[in-house]
C-alpha positions, 0 to 999 in steps of 0.5 A: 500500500502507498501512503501519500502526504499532501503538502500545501503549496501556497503555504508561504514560509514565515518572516524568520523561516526566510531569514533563518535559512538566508543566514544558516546558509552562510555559515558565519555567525556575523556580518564582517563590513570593511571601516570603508564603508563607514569613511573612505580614508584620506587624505582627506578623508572622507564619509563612506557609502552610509552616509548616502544611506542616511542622507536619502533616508534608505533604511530599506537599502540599508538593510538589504544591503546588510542581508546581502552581505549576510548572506552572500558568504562566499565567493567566488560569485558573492551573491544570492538570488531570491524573488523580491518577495522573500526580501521584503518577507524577511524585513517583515513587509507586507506581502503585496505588490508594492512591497515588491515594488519597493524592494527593486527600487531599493535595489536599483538606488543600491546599484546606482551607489556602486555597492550591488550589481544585479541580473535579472530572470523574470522576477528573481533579482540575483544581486552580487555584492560589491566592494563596501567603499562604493568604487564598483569593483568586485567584492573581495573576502575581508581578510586579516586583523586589525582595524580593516573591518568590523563584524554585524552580529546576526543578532541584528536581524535575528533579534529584529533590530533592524525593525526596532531602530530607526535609520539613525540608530542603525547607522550609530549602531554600524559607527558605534561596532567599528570602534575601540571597545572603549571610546567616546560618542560625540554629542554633535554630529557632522551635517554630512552624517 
């Protein structure tokens, strides 16, 4: 006798289902981010890509980037490919079409900052990771000690931070990991910021 099992093909998996399995993919337990992406150095220095982020006000673009970067975690490729509903799933969006919508038009900025690059097949959007400086080049695995790079603990997503702070509090967040373990927040902020 053979037993069959119904399986529900318009269950949709769940804002963490999609995230937990985005993450576990990667192997890793954090978000490695090179300081460039934060300043680019000088002389004279300057902001990195995040002040972009904060000046368009794009905390959407922000965070996919993040989930890229989280789950694009080897190469030689560096990228991941998901329908533009998955992504809005895993920032808890609602399910329609204009969250999809908003998703590629965060993509498109994304790209436009020379920090993604995309292909399209119909509706999946693969997106390759770039260099985290905004220069277009391809990306390349953060190596080495010291002060080249910071780490975003995947508690930032799995603890859902990025839908408990505002763009302004997850960029300090980002500023605040890239720093000594003892150091001094300014009370006033550059306008470029």
């Amino acid at each position: 006798m053979c037993h069959t099992t119904c399986v529900d093909i318009d269950a949709v998996a769940t804002c963490e289902e999609t995230l937990s399995d985005l993450l576990d993919r990667s192997g890793r337990r954090n978000v490695p981010i090179r300081r460039t992406f934060l300043q680019v150095p000088g002389p004279p220095k300057r902001p990195g890509p995040l002040a972009a982020f904060v000046e368009g006000r794009r905390p959407i673009a922000l965070d996919l980037w993040l989930l890229l970067h989280a789950g694009a975690a080897s190469g030689p490729s560096w990228d991941v490919r998901q329908p533009a509903m998955s992504w809005a799933r895993m920032l808890q969006m609602p399910q329609t079409t204009s969250s999809e919508t908003t998703v590629g038009r965060n993509w498109t900025w994304l790209e436009k900052r020379k920090l993604v690059r995309t292909e399209r097949d119909r509706r999946i959007r693969k997106a390759i990771l770039l260099m985290e400086d905004g220069s277009g080049r391809d990306f390349e695995r953060a190596t080495g000690q010291g002060r080249g790079y910071f780490k975003l603990p995947y508690e930032y997503f799995t603890e859902r931070w990025h839908l408990k702070l505002k763009l302004a509090g997850k960029a300090t967040l980002l500023i605040c990991l890239a720093q000594s373990p003892t150091f001094t927040l300014p009370t006033t902020l550059s306008r470029r910021l």
